[in-house]
C-alpha positions in Angstrom: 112.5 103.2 -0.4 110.8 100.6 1.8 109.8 101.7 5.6 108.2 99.7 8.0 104.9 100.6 9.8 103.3 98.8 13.1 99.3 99.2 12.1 98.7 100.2 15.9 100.7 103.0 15.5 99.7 104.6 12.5 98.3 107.8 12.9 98.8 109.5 9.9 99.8 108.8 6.2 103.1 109.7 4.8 104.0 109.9 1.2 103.9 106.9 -0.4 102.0 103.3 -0.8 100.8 101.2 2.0 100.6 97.6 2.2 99.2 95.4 4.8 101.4 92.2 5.1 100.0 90.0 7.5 98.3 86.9 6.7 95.3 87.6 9.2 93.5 91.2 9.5 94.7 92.7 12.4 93.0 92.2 15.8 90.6 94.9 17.1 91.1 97.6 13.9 87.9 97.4 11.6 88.8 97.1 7.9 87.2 100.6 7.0 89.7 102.4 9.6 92.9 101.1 8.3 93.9 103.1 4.8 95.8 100.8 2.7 96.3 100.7 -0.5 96.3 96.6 -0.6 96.4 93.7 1.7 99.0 91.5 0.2 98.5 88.5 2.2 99.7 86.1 -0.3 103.3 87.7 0.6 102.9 87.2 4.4 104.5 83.6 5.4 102.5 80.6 5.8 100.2 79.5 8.2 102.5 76.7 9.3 105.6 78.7 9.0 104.3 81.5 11.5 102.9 79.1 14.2 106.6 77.3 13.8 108.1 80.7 14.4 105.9 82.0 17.1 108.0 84.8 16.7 110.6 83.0 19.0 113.7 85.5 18.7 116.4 82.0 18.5 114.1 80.6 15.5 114.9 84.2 13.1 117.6 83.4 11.3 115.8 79.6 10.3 112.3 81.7 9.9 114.1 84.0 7.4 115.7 81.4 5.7 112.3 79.4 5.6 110.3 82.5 4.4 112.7 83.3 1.6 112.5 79.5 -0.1 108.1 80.7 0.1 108.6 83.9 -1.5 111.2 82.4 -4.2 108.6 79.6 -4.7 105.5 82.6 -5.6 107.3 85.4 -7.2 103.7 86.5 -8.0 103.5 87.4 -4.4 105.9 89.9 -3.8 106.6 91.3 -7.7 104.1 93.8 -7.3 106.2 95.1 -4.0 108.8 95.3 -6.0 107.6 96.8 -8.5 105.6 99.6 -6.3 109.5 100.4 -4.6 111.3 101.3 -7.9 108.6 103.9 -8.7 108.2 105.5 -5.1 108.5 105.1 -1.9 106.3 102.1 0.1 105.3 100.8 3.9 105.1 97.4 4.7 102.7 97.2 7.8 102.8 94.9 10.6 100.6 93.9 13.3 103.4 91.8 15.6 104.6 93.2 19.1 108.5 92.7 18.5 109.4 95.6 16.2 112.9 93.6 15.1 111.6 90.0 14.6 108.6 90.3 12.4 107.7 89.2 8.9 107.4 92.6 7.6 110.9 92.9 8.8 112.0 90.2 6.3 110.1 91.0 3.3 111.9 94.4 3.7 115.3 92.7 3.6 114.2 90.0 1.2 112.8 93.0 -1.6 116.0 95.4 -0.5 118.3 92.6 -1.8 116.2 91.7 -4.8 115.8 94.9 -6.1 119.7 95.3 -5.5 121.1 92.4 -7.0 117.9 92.0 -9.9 116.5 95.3 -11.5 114.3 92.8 -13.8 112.2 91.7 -11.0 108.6 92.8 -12.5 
């Protein structure tokens, strides 16, 4: 299972793996306060793609559609996600304000429908 965690409001640790993926470290939390298991940066959009969405809700559906050709262009980046969901359960965490319009938010529905329509994915 794949659940969805804003790092500002994490006060405890559930059951499972967590992965940072944002692109930058998250403003005002030192690196040695925030358990994770990794930062998967590589996985976060790219630095042009996230100042072109400025998380503008009209832009989504064209940010998701952007963000999916990145992470079909570096399987690399995400495999390990995948592969970390089929054995247990994980947390993608977020930094971003709007709790519906977020990269993490994405990468949870880009992973959900790989690992439903591809079991191979390594």
């Amino acid at each position: 299972m794949i659940s969805l965690a804003r790092v500002y409001n994490l006060n405890h640790r559930a059951g499972g793996e967590y992965f940072l993926v944002e692109r930058l470290w998250p403003r005002g939390i030192r690196k040695d306060a925030l358990k994770i298991d990794a930062w998967v940066k590589e996985a976060a959009p790219s630095h042009e793609l996230r100042r072109w969405f400025g998380h503008a809700p009209q832009r989504w559906q064209e940010f998701k559609r952007r963000y999916f050709a990145e992470l079909e262009a570096k399987p690399e980046a995400w495999q390990g996600l995948a592969k970390a969901a089929r054995k247990g359960n994980i947390f993608l965490l977020y930094s971003s304000h709007d709790q519906t319009h977020n990269n993490a938010v994405a990468l949870k529905d880009y992973l959900e429908r790989k690992l439903g329509s591809d079991r191979r994915v390594a």
